[in-house]
C-alpha positions in Angstrom: 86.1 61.9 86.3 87.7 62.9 89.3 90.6 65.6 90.0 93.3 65.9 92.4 94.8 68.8 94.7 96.5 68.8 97.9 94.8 69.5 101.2 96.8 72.7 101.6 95.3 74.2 98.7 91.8 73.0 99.4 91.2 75.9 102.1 92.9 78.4 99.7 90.0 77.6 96.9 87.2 77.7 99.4 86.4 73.8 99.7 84.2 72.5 102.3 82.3 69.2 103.2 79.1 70.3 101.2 81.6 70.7 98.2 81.7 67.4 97.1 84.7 65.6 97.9 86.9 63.2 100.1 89.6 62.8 101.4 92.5 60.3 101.4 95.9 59.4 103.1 98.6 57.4 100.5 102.1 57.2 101.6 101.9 60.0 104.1 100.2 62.5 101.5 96.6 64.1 101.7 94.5 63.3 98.7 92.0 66.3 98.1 89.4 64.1 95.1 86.6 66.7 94.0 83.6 65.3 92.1 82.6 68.9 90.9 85.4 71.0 89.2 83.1 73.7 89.8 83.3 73.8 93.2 87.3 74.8 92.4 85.7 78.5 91.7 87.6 81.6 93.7 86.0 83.1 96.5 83.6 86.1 95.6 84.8 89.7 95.8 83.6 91.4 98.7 81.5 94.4 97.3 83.1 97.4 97.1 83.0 100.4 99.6 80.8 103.4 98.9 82.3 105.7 100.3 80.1 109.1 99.8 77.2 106.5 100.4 78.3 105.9 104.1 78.9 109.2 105.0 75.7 110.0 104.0 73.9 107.5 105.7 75.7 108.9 108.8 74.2 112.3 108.3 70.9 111.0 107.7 70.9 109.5 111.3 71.9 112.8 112.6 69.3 114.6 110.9 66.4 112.4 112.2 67.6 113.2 115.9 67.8 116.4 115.2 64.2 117.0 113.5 63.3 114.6 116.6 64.7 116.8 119.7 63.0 120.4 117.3 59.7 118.4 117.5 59.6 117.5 121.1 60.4 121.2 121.8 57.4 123.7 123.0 57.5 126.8 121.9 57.5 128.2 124.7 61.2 127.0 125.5 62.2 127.2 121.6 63.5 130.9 122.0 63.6 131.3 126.2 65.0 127.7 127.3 68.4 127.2 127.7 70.7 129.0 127.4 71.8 128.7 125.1 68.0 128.7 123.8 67.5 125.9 121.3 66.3 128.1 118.3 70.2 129.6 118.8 71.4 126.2 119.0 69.9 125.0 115.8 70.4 128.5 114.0 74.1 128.1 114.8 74.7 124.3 113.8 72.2 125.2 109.8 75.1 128.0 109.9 78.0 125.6 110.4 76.6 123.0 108.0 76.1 126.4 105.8 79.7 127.1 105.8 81.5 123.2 105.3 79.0 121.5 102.8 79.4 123.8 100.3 81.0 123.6 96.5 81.3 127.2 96.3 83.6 129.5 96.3 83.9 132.0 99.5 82.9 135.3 98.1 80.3 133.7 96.5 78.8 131.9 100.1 79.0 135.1 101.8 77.2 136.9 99.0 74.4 134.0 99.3 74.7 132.8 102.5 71.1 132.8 104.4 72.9 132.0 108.3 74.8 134.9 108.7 74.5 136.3 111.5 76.0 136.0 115.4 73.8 133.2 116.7 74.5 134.0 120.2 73.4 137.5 120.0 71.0 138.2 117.3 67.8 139.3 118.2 64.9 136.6 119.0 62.6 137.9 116.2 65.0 137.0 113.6 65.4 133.4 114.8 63.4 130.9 113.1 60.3 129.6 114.5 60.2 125.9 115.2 58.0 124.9 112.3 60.4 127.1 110.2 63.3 125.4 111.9 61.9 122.3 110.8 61.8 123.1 107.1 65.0 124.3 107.1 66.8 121.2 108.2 64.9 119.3 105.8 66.6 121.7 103.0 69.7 121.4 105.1 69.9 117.7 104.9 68.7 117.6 101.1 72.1 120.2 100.5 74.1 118.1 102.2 73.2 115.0 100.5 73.5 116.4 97.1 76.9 118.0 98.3 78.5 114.2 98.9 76.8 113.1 95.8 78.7 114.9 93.3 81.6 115.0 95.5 81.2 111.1 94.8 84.2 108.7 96.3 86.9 110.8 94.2 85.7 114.0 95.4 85.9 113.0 99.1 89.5 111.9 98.9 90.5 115.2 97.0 92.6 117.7 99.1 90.5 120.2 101.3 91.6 123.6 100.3 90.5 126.4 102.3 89.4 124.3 105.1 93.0 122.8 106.1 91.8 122.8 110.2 88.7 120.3 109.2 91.3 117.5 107.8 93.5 117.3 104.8 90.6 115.8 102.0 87.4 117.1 101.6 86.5 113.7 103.7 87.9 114.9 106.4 85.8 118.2 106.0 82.4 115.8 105.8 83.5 114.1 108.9 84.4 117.0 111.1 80.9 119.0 110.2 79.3 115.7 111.4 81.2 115.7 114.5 80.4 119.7 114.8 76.2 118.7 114.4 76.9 116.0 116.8 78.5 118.1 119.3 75.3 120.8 119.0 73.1 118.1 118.9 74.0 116.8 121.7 74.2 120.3 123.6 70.3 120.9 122.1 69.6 117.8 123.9 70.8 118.7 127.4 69.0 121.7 127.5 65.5 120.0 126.3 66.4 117.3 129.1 67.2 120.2 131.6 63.7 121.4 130.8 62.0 117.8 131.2 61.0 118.0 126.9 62.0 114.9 125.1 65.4 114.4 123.2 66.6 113.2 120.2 67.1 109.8 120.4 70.8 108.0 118.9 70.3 106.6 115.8 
Protein backbone atom coordinates (compact mmCIF):
# COMPACT_ATOMS: atom_id res chain seq x y z
CA UNK A 1 0.00 0.00 0.00
CA UNK A 2 1.42 3.14 -0.97
CA UNK A 3 1.13 6.72 0.84
CA UNK A 4 1.15 10.11 -0.31
CA UNK A 5 2.87 13.61 0.70
CA UNK A 6 3.91 16.57 -1.08
CA UNK A 7 7.42 17.20 -2.32
CA UNK A 8 7.78 20.08 0.11
CA UNK A 9 7.45 18.02 3.02
CA UNK A 10 9.57 15.23 1.75
CA UNK A 11 12.95 17.25 2.62
CA UNK A 12 11.30 18.24 6.07
CA UNK A 13 10.97 14.29 7.08
CA UNK A 14 14.43 13.42 5.80
CA UNK A 15 13.52 11.53 2.44
CA UNK A 16 16.09 10.69 0.02
CA UNK A 17 16.53 8.44 -3.21
CA UNK A 18 17.70 5.35 -1.04
CA UNK A 19 14.30 5.91 0.86
CA UNK A 20 12.19 4.18 -1.32
CA UNK A 21 10.07 6.18 -3.35
CA UNK A 22 9.17 8.14 -6.62
CA UNK A 23 8.11 10.81 -7.78
CA UNK A 24 5.26 12.13 -9.95
CA UNK A 25 3.89 15.23 -11.78
CA UNK A 26 -0.37 15.27 -12.09
CA UNK A 27 -1.97 18.51 -12.95
CA UNK A 28 0.94 20.57 -12.01
CA UNK A 29 1.37 18.92 -8.45
CA UNK A 30 4.39 16.84 -7.14
CA UNK A 31 3.43 13.41 -6.03
CA UNK A 32 5.84 12.19 -3.13
CA UNK A 33 4.67 7.89 -3.19
CA UNK A 34 6.73 6.08 -0.34
CA UNK A 35 6.82 2.30 -0.37
CA UNK A 36 8.18 2.19 3.36
CA UNK A 37 6.20 4.30 5.96
CA UNK A 38 9.13 3.87 7.93
CA UNK A 39 11.29 5.77 6.13
CA UNK A 40 8.63 8.85 7.28
CA UNK A 41 10.62 8.65 10.79
CA UNK A 42 12.03 12.25 12.20
CA UNK A 43 15.55 13.00 12.00
CA UNK A 44 17.66 11.86 14.98
CA UNK A 45 18.48 14.20 17.86
CA UNK A 46 21.88 15.33 17.73
CA UNK A 47 23.51 14.12 21.03
CA UNK A 48 23.65 16.46 23.59
CA UNK A 49 26.57 18.79 24.72
CA UNK A 50 28.69 17.82 27.67
CA UNK A 51 29.65 20.54 28.81
CA UNK A 52 32.13 19.82 31.99
CA UNK A 53 33.26 16.94 29.50
CA UNK A 54 34.73 19.44 26.96
CA UNK A 55 36.30 21.65 29.15
CA UNK A 56 38.06 18.91 30.49
CA UNK A 57 39.26 17.55 27.57
CA UNK A 58 40.75 21.00 26.94
CA UNK A 59 42.72 20.85 30.06
CA UNK A 60 43.88 17.49 29.46
CA UNK A 61 45.69 18.75 26.26
CA UNK A 62 47.19 21.40 28.21
CA UNK A 63 48.46 19.24 30.70
CA UNK A 64 50.24 16.80 28.29
CA UNK A 65 52.25 19.94 26.85
CA UNK A 66 53.04 20.95 29.92
CA UNK A 67 54.39 17.55 31.43
CA UNK A 68 55.99 17.54 27.82
CA UNK A 69 58.14 21.01 27.85
CA UNK A 70 58.99 19.79 32.22
CA UNK A 71 60.45 16.64 30.58
CA UNK A 72 62.54 18.04 27.86
CA UNK A 73 63.96 20.34 30.48
CA UNK A 74 67.66 19.57 32.01
CA UNK A 75 68.12 20.28 35.19
CA UNK A 76 70.61 22.27 34.82
CA UNK A 77 68.31 25.05 33.21
CA UNK A 78 65.21 23.95 35.53
CA UNK A 79 66.15 26.47 38.30
CA UNK A 80 68.98 28.88 36.33
CA UNK A 81 67.34 29.23 32.70
CA UNK A 82 65.24 31.76 31.94
CA UNK A 83 64.31 34.12 33.56
CA UNK A 84 62.02 33.76 34.51
CA UNK A 85 63.59 30.05 35.36
CA UNK A 86 61.15 27.38 34.46
CA UNK A 87 60.73 25.73 37.95
CA UNK A 88 59.29 29.52 38.84
CA UNK A 89 57.22 29.33 35.84
CA UNK A 90 55.56 26.11 36.63
CA UNK A 91 55.59 26.83 40.58
CA UNK A 92 53.54 29.92 39.65
CA UNK A 93 50.98 28.52 37.03
CA UNK A 94 50.27 24.91 40.09
CA UNK A 95 49.69 28.17 42.27
CA UNK A 96 47.10 29.80 39.87
CA UNK A 97 45.43 26.52 39.12
CA UNK A 98 45.67 26.30 43.13
CA UNK A 99 43.72 29.31 43.65
CA UNK A 100 40.61 29.00 40.63
CA UNK A 101 39.87 25.10 40.64
CA UNK A 102 38.97 25.02 43.96
CA UNK A 103 35.36 24.31 45.82
CA UNK A 104 36.52 25.71 48.95
CA UNK A 105 35.96 28.39 50.78
CA UNK A 106 38.91 31.12 51.02
CA UNK A 107 39.95 30.89 54.58
CA UNK A 108 39.92 27.43 54.21
CA UNK A 109 42.54 27.49 50.81
CA UNK A 110 44.75 29.72 52.54
CA UNK A 111 44.82 27.56 55.59
CA UNK A 112 45.63 24.51 53.12
CA UNK A 113 47.07 25.90 50.36
CA UNK A 114 50.62 24.08 49.43
CA UNK A 115 51.68 27.16 46.58
CA UNK A 116 51.88 29.92 48.65
CA UNK A 117 54.58 31.65 48.31
CA UNK A 118 55.98 34.69 45.79
CA UNK A 119 57.12 32.58 42.80
CA UNK A 120 59.26 35.25 41.58
CA UNK A 121 61.30 35.56 44.61
CA UNK A 122 61.35 32.60 46.72
CA UNK A 123 64.38 31.06 47.32
CA UNK A 124 65.62 28.18 44.65
CA UNK A 125 65.80 25.46 47.39
CA UNK A 126 62.22 25.61 47.98
CA UNK A 127 61.24 25.22 44.35
CA UNK A 128 60.41 21.84 43.29
CA UNK A 129 62.66 19.68 41.50
CA UNK A 130 61.76 18.58 38.11
CA UNK A 131 60.79 15.06 38.95
CA UNK A 132 58.79 16.67 41.81
CA UNK A 133 57.39 19.12 39.36
CA UNK A 134 56.24 16.36 37.42
CA UNK A 135 54.21 14.63 40.16
CA UNK A 136 52.70 17.58 41.09
CA UNK A 137 51.02 18.42 37.84
CA UNK A 138 49.83 14.98 37.57
CA UNK A 139 47.98 15.72 41.09
CA UNK A 140 47.19 19.09 39.59
CA UNK A 141 45.50 17.79 36.65
CA UNK A 142 43.65 14.88 38.69
CA UNK A 143 42.23 18.11 41.05
CA UNK A 144 41.19 19.81 38.31
CA UNK A 145 39.40 17.03 36.75
CA UNK A 146 37.51 16.10 39.73
CA UNK A 147 36.78 19.88 40.27
CA UNK A 148 34.64 20.01 36.75
CA UNK A 149 33.18 16.70 37.59
CA UNK A 150 31.14 17.59 40.39
CA UNK A 151 30.69 20.99 39.17
CA UNK A 152 28.92 18.90 36.38
CA UNK A 153 27.05 21.02 33.40
CA UNK A 154 24.82 22.84 36.23
CA UNK A 155 27.73 23.72 38.22
CA UNK A 156 29.59 25.38 35.36
CA UNK A 157 26.74 27.69 34.45
CA UNK A 158 26.21 28.74 38.19
CA UNK A 159 27.27 32.34 39.07
CA UNK A 160 31.04 32.74 39.98
CA UNK A 161 31.12 34.37 43.36
CA UNK A 162 34.29 35.61 44.60
CA UNK A 163 35.97 35.44 41.36
CA UNK A 164 33.74 38.17 39.41
CA UNK A 165 37.19 39.33 37.18
CA UNK A 166 37.40 35.51 35.83
CA UNK A 167 33.70 35.66 34.11
CA UNK A 168 30.26 35.78 35.55
CA UNK A 169 29.65 31.60 35.95
CA UNK A 170 31.97 29.41 37.30
CA UNK A 171 32.54 28.48 33.36
CA UNK A 172 33.88 31.46 32.84
CA UNK A 173 36.29 30.79 35.86
CA UNK A 174 37.40 27.21 34.11
CA UNK A 175 38.06 29.01 30.97
CA UNK A 176 40.01 31.89 32.13
CA UNK A 177 42.56 29.47 34.37
CA UNK A 178 42.88 27.63 31.03
CA UNK A 179 43.76 30.71 29.22
CA UNK A 180 46.12 31.74 32.46
CA UNK A 181 48.10 27.92 32.00
CA UNK A 182 48.18 28.67 28.39
CA UNK A 183 49.63 31.90 28.67
CA UNK A 184 52.60 30.32 31.24
CA UNK A 185 52.75 27.57 29.09
CA UNK A 186 53.54 29.21 26.44
CA UNK A 187 56.09 31.67 28.30
CA UNK A 188 57.74 28.10 29.74
CA UNK A 189 58.19 27.30 26.15
CA UNK A 190 60.07 30.33 25.01
CA UNK A 191 62.53 30.16 27.44
CA UNK A 192 63.21 26.24 26.83
CA UNK A 193 63.42 27.31 22.98
CA UNK A 194 65.69 30.33 23.96
CA UNK A 195 67.92 27.64 25.60
CA UNK A 196 67.77 25.18 22.42
CA UNK A 197 65.62 22.27 25.00
CA UNK A 198 62.56 21.02 23.36
CA UNK A 199 59.02 22.44 23.90
CA UNK A 200 55.66 21.39 24.49
CA UNK A 201 54.14 20.59 21.62
CA UNK A 202 50.12 22.02 20.79
CA UNK A 203 47.78 19.46 21.32
Amino acid sequence: MFSATEESNAASIGLHKSSGFTIDHVDGKTIVWVRDVHHLRPPRAAAPVRIAAEVKAQFRRQWESLREAIEGCTDAAWTSGGPPAPARLVYHLLAGTEVYARSTPYEEYVARRRYGEDWRSMPVDRLARRDEALAQVRAMEESVALWLHQLSDKGLLSMNEGFEWAGSTKLGRALYLLRHTQNHLAELNSVLKGLGLPVGKWR
